[in-house]
Each structure stands twice: as C-alpha cells, then as structure tokens.
BATI-123448 format. One record per atom (N, C-alpha, C): x, y, z. Coordinates in steps of 0.1 Angstrom, whole numbers, plus 5000, padded with zeros to 4 digits. Layout:
N
XYZ ...
***
This chain:
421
272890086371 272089966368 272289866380 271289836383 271189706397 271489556393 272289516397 272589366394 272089296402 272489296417 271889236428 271789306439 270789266451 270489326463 270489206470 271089166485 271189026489 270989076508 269889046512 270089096527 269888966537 270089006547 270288866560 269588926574 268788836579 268388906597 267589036592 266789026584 265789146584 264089116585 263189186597 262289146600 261688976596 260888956582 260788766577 261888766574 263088796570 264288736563 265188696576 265188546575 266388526584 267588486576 267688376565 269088326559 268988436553 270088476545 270388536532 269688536517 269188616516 268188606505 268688696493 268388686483 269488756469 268788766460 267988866451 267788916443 268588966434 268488886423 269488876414 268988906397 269189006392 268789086381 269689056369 270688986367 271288946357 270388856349 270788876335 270088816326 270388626320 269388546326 270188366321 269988416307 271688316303 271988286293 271088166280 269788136292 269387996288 268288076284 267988146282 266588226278 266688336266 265988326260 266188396246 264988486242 263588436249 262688516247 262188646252 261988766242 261788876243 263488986248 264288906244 265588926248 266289116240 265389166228 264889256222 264489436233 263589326238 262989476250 262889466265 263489316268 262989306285 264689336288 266089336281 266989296285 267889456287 268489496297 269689576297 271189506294 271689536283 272989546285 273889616286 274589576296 275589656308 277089736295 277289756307 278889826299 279889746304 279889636292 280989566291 282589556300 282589706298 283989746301 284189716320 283289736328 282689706342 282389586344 282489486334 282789346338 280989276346 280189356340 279089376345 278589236333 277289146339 276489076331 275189156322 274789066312 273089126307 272289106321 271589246317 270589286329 269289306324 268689236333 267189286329 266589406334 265689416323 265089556324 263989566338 263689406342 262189406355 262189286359 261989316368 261489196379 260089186387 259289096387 258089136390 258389016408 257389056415 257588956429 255888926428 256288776432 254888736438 255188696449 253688706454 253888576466 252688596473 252188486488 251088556489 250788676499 250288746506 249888776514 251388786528 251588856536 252588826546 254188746544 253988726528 255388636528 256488676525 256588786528 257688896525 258588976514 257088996499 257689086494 258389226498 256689276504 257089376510 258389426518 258589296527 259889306532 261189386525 261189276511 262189286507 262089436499 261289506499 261889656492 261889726506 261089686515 261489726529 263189746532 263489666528 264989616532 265989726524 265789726512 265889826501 266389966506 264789986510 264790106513 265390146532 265590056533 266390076549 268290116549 268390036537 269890046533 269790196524 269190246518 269190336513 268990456522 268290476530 267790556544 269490576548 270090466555 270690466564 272390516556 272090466542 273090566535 273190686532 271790766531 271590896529 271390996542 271690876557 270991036563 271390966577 272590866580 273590806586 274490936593 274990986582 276291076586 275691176590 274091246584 273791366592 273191356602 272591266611 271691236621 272291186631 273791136631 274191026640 274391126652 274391086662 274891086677 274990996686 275591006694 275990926704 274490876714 274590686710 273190686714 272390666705 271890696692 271090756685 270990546679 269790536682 269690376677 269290386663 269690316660 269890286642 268390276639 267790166642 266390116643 266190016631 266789926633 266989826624 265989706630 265689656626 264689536632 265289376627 265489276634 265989166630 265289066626 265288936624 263988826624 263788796640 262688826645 262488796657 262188666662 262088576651 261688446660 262188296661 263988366666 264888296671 265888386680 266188346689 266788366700 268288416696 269288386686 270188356676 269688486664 269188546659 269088626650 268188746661 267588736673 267388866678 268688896680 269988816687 270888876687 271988926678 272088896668 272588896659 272389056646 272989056638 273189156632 272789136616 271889246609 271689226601 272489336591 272289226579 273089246567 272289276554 273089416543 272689426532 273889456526 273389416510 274989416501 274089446493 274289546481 274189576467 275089566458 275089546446 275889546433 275189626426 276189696419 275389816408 276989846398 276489896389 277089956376 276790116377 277690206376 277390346377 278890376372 278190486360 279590546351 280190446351 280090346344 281090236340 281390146348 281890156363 282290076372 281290036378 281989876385 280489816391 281289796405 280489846408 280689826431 280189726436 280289686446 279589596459 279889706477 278989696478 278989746485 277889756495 278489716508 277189656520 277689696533 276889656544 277289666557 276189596568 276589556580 275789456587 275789596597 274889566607 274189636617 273389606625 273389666643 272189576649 271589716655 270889716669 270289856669 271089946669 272289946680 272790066680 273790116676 274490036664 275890076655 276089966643 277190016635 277389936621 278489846625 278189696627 279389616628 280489576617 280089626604 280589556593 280289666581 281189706577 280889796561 281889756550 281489756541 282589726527 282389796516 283589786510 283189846496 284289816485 283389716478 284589696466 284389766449 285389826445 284589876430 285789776419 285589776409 285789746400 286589766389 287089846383 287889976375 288389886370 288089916352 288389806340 288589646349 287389626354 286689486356 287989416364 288589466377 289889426382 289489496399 288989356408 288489436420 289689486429 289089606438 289589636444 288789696460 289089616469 288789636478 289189776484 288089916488 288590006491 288490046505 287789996512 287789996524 286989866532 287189836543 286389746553 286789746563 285189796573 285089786584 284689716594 285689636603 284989516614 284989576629 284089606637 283589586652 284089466656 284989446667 285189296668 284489276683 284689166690 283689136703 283989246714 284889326712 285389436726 284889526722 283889546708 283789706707 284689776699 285789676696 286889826682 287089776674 286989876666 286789906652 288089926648 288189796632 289389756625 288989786608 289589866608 289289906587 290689856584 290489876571 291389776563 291389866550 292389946543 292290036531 292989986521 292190016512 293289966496 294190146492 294890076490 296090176483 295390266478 294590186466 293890286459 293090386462 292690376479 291590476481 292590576486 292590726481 291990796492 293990816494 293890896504 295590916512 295890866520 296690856526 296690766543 296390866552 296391026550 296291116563 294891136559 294291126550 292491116548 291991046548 291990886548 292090816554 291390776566 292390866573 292490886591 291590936597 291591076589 290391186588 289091116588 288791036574 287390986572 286890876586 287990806588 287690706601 287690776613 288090876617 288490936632 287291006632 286091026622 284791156625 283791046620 283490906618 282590816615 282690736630 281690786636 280690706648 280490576644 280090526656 279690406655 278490356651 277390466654 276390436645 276190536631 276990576627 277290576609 277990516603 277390556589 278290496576 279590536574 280390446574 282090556570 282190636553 281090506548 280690586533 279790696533 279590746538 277990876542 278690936548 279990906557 280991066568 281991136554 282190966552 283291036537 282991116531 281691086523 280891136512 280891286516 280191316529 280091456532 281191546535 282691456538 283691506543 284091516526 283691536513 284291606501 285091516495 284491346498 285891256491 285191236478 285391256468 285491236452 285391086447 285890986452 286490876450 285090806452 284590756462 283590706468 281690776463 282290896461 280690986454 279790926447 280390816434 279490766428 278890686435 279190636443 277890506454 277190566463 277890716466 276490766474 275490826467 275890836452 274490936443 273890866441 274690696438 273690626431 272390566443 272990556449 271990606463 270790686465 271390806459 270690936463 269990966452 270690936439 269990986426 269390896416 269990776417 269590646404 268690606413 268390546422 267690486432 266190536436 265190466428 263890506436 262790476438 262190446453 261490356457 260190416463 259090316455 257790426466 256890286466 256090356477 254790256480 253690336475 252990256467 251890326461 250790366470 250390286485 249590326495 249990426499 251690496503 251890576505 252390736501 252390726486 252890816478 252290936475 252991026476 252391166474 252591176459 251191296457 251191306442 251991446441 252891496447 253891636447 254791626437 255591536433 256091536423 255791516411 254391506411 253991466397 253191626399 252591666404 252391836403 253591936403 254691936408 255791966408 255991986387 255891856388 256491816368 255591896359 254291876366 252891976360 253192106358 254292186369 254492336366 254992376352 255492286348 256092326333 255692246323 255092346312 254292296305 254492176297 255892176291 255992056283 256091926295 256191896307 256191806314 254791756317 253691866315 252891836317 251891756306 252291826292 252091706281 252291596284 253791536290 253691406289 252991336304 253091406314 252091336321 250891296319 249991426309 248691386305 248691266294 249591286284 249591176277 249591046283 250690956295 250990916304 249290876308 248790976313 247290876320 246390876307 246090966295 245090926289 245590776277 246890746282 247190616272 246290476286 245890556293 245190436307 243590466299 243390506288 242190526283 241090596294 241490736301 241290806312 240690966304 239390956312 239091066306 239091216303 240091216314 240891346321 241391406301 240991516302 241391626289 242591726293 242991776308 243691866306 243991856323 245291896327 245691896344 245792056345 245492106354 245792216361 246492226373 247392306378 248192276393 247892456398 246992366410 246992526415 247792556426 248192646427 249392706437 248892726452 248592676460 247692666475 248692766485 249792806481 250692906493 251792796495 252692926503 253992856507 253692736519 254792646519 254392536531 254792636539 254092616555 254592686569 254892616577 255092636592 256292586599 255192466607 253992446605 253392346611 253292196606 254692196596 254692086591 255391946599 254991826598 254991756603 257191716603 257891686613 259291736618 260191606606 258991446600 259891436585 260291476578 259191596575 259191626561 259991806562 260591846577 261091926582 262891876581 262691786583 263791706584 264291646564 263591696561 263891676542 263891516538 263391436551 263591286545 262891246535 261691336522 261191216517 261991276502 263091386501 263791366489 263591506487 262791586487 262091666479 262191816484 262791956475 262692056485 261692136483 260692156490 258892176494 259192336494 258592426485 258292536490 257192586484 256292546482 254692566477 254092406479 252492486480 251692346482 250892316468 251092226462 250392236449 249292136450 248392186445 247092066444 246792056428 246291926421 245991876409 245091916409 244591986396 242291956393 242391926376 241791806381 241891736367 240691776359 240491756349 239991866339 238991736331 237891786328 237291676320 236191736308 235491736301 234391756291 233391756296 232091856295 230591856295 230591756286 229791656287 229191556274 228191616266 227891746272 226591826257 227591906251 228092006260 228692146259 230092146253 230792086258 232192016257 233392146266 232092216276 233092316289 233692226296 235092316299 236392236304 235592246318 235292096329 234992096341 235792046346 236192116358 237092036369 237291946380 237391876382 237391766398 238391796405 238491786417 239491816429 239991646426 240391646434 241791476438 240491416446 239491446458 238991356462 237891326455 237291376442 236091316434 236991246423 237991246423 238391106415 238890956418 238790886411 238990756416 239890716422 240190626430 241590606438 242690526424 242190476413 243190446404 243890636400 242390686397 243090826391 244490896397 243690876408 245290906417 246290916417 245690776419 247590626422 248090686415 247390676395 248490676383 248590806385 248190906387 248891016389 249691056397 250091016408 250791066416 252490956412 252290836405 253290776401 253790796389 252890866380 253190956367 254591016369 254791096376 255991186378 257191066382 257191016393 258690906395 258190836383 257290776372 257590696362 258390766350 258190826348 258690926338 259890966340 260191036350 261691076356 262790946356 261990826358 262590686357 263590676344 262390686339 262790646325 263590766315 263590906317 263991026316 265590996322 265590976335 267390976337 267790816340 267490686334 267690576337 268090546351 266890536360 267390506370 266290366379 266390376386 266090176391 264590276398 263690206394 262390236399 261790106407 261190106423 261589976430 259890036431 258489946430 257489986436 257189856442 256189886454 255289816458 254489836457 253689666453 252289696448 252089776439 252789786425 251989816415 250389846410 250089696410 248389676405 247489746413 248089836424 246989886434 246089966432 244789966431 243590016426 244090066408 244689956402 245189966387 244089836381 243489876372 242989746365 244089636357 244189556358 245189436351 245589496336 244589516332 244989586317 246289706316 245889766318 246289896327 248089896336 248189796346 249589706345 250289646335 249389596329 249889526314 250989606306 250189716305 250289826298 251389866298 251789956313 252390006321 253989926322 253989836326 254789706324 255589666308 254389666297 255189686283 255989856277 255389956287 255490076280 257090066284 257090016299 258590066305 259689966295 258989796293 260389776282 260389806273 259889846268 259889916251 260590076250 260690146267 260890266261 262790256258 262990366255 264290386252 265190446262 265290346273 265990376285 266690306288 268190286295 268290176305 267490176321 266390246323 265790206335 265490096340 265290066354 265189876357 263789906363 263089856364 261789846372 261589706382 261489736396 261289616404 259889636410 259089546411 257489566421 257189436422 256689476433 255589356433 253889346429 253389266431 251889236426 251189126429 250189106430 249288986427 248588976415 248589076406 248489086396 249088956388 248288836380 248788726374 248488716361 247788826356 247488826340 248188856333 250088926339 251689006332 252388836332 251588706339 252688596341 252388526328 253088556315 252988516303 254188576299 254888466290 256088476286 256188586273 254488616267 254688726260 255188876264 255188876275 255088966289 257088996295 256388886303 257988836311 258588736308 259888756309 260888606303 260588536319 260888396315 260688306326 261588386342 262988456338 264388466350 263588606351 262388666349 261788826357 260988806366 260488676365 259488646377 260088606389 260188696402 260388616413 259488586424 259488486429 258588426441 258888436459 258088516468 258688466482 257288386488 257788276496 257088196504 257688206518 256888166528 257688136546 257687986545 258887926552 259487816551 258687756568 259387686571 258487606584 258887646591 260187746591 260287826605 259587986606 258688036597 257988106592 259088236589 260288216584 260988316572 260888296564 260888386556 260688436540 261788356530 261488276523 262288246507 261988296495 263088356489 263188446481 263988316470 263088306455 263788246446 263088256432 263588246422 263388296410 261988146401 261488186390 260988116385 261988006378 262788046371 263887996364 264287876372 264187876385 263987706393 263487606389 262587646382 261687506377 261887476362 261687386359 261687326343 260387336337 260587506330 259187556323 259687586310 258387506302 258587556286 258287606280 258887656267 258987806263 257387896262 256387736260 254787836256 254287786273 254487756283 254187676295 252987816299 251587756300 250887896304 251387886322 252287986324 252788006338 251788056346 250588166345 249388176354 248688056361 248587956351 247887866353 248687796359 249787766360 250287666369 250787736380 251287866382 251387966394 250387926405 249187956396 247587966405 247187826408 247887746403 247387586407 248187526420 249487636425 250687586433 251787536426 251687476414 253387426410 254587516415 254687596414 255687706416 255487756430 254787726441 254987786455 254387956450 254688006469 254688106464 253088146462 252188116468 250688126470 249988126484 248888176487 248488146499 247887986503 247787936514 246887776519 245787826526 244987806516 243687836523 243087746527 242287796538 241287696545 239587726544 238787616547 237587626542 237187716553 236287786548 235687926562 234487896560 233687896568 231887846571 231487986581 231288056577 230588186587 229088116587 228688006587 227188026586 226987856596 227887816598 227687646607 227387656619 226587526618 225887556629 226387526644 226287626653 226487576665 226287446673 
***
C-alpha cells in the first residue's frame, strides 16, 4: 500500500512536491468504500483507496507519474544495465541555472507484508548521490542503510546493525557503481532482508499510459478461459456490444524485435504474438461476427487493453498509477470504472489523472482524493490537495473547480482566427 511519493528537480518539478495518500481524519464521507485501512501493526495511517489529479494542460500531472515511473525504472534495471559511463538519464527543472546543476530526488513510503519503508535516493546524470532506506518493524524505525557522494566524489554509507553482516555489507557496497542502486546490486546479490522493497517495486507497483499501452496482457489473460469471462464481463458492464473475445495465436515473436522489448523492459515475457477479434451479433441472424482491433473504436481498445492491468490490480492488491484515464472513455464509463474499483473487495490503490470533472462530486470522491497541479510564476509545477480549501460537505466541487476557486485550470485567452487585418 502507497502512503506517499514526494520528488524534487524533476523536469516542471523544482521544490519538493508530495503526494500524500493517507486518509484526513476530518472527513467522514464515503469512508465505507473509498478508504484502505492499513495494518496497524506497521504504524501505517488510513489510506485511501484513489487519488484522482487535475490540472490543466502542461502543468505537470503527467510529470508526476513520469517521476513515478523513473524511480521505479531505475530500481528495477539500475543493477543490470550499469557501466562505467552509462548516464542515468535523469532530466532536472531546466529553467534555473541552480537546479540544472543540481540533483534530483525521489522518496516513497509504502506498507508491504506488514512493514512500512521509506525509501529514496537523489541523482543527477551520471550517478546516485544519495540513497536511503528506512523500514519500520513493529512501528520502531530503523535506518538500514545510507548512502552520501560528498563534493570529492566518495562515497560514505552508514549501516544499521540490523541490516545484513558487516562482511556483506562490504560485499553489497564494494560491487554497487556509481551509477546504481545499492538496493537493486543487493537485491540481485541474494539479500533477503531488503527483497520486499524491490518486489514491491517490481510486483505491487503498476503504471501505464493509456496513449501508450499494449493490449498483450489483456490477450495474454484471454488464453485462459475463466480469465477471459471476467474480461468480457469487465467491457460489456461499459454497456459494449462485443458478445465473445477470441485470441488468435499470430506465431512466435522473432529476433526483429525492436532492442526494449529485447531487453525485457516493459515487464512481460513475450513468446507468442496474440491478436484480439472481438466478436459481435448479426442483428437478423444472431451469427457470431468478428472485427479485428482496427475496426473498433479507440475507447474499445483503450478499455481493452487496460482490462487485464485492471483486473490483476485488483486480483493481487497492488497500486495501479494511470494516466489519463478518461482517454477516448465516455464520462459515464469513468464513473463507472472509478466506483467499481472502490467497491471491489481489494486493498488496491488507484492513482490517474483526468480532465474528466463529472467523478468531482463528493458522491464520488471524498474532498482529501482530489489533487490539483498548477505552474507557479517561475513556471514549476505545484502539487496540493483539495482538502486546502474550506469546502462543504454538499459544496458542488465541479462547479467551483470549473469556475477557478480551486486553481489548477487553464487561462485562456480570447482567439479571433477571423479579425481583421
């Protein structure tokens, strides 16, 4: 379970910005289905089940699962990629003189098997200046490692008793480069201790863009039959006219694949090509007819190809982060989608963003799920919650969203394509 993600010096992010998923105490409504509660024992707060982001245009939602997903990248594939040289490719806020040089920073908090971690590290292109990691155990921190780069270039860790041996230790630090994670050399070097923050990484953790998502895993889920019930149920609750999925087997992938997806970065291990044909009714006859993927709609798609990470979400509780949700999705349809996840019987968290403003009702979302980013007058991104403002319990929040009370909108200007010269 995700508590907080808080990053600094990334692309619009220049101050420190914090996404913060704990549940206020001051809020009571829909407390029933939108709320996670944590495991006590982990010293962990109520968590909410979602967070939705607005904002307008350029103001750096996107960023911020960007950011997400860079700390997650650099944790999963740090210790197998590194070489000497090998630039990290981190990007900073570029537009101060002071933060190009400078080093950017991410920190998570999470709950996994009981214990809750922190755990972050700062970075500029070509190495990690700063790594930490604190866990928890029966809600009593302990710092287990930290790593500082100081201005000459060496590197100073700092171990808690509790981690680990003093001769492994040595091991873990003496084979972690400068541009890797000491948590990602460990992890691979067989340390037990530290494991649960790289799965939760690798396994609780999962992030897509709907512009860019492959519908593979949701054909993957289709090979077996009862998975594929619930995918079909899954789109025809979108009131979708599709009657039945079929996955047809297209051959093994071959070596002309592009050197990503060679390189195993998008998760997944590829050894057939599957294609969807969605299945529909003659309106006289009622013969099963088929469509390929490109005669169906680009919603058909979307929801199909997010069918599989939604489901698996919710199936192993794990943090589902999207961008852009509402994308080629009718408002209804998000609505939907958005109540099915608090209502199911999971602890899954759901983060996305949207322009979608017809979910900003408290029937919906508690006031502390809505968050807002705007660019400030140095044109970085501010990251801050609804729960800022003094809103009341029936307050229609669309309507004062869309009016400006709450920031967090675009400034438009009048456009005349038609005046006269």
């Amino acid at each position: 379970m995700l508590i907080e993600f808080s990053v600094t010096n990334y692309r619009s992010i220049s101050e420190r910005q914090t996404l913060n998923l704990a549940a206020s105490a001051a809020y009571s409504e829909l407390e029933s289905t939108n709320t996670v509660f944590s495991d006590f024992e982990a010293g962990a707060p109520s968590l909410l089940r979602s967070v939705a982001l607005y904002g307008s245009n350029a103001s750096g939602k996107t960023t911020l699962i960007s950011a997400l997903n860079f700390m997650q990248t650099c944790v999963l594939l740090s210790a197998k990629e590194s070489q000497a040289g090998e630039p990290i490719g981190v990007v900073p806020f570029k537009l101060t003189e002071k933060t190009r040089r400078s080093s950017s920073a991410f920190e998570v908090s999470f709950v996994e098997g009981g214990v809750r971690y922190e755990y972050g590290f700062a970075c500029d292109a070509s190495r990690f200046t700063e790594e930490w990691l604190r866990a928890y155990p029966n809600g009593r921190a302990q710092t287990w490692f930290h790593r500082l780069t100081d201005d000459a270039d060496i590197e100073h860790y700092k171990f808690s008793p509790k981690f680990a041996t003093a001769s492994l230790r040595e091991s873990y630090k003496d084979q972690t480069t400068p541009n890797s994670l000491f948590l990602s050399r460990a992890t691979q070097l067989n340390n037990q201790q530290i494991k649960p923050v790289f799965d939760w990484f690798r396994e609780r953790l999962r992030i897509i863009a709907i512009h860019g998502l492959s519908d593979l895993f949701s054909s993957q889920r289709c090979e077996m039959p009862e998975e594929r019930v619930k995918i079909l149920a899954f789109m025809k609750a979108a009131d979708l006219s599709i009657s039945g999925i079929r996955i047809e087997n297209k051959g093994f992938v071959g070596d002309d694949l592009p050197g990503e997806l060679k390189k195993g970065r998008i998760g997944l291990r590829i050894k057939t090509l599957l294609e969807a044909k969605f299945q529909h009714l003659d309106v006289v006859s009622n013969e099963v007819i088929e469509f390929a993927k490109d005669e169906e709609s680009d919603g058909t798609n979307a929801l199909f190809a997010f069918a599989g990470p939604w489901l698996d979400v919710l199936d192993k509780d794990k943090v589902l982060v999207i961008d852009e949700l509402d994308r080629s999705l009718h408002p209804l349809i998000v609505r939907q989608l958005v109540e099915q996840f608090h209502h199911a019987q999971s602890k899954a968290q759901l983060i996305f963003t949207t322009h979608d403003t017809t979910i900003l009702s408290q029937k919906v979302l508690r006031r502390d799920q809505v968050w807002l980013t705007e660019k400030d007058k140095g044109s970085a991104t501010r990251l801050y919650p609804l729960s800022d403002f003094s809103i009341r319990e029936n307050e229609a929040i669309e309507k004062g969203y869309l009016a400006g009370r709450y920031g967090g909108i675009p400034i438009l200007s009048k456009l005349d394509f038609y005046e006269s010269k």
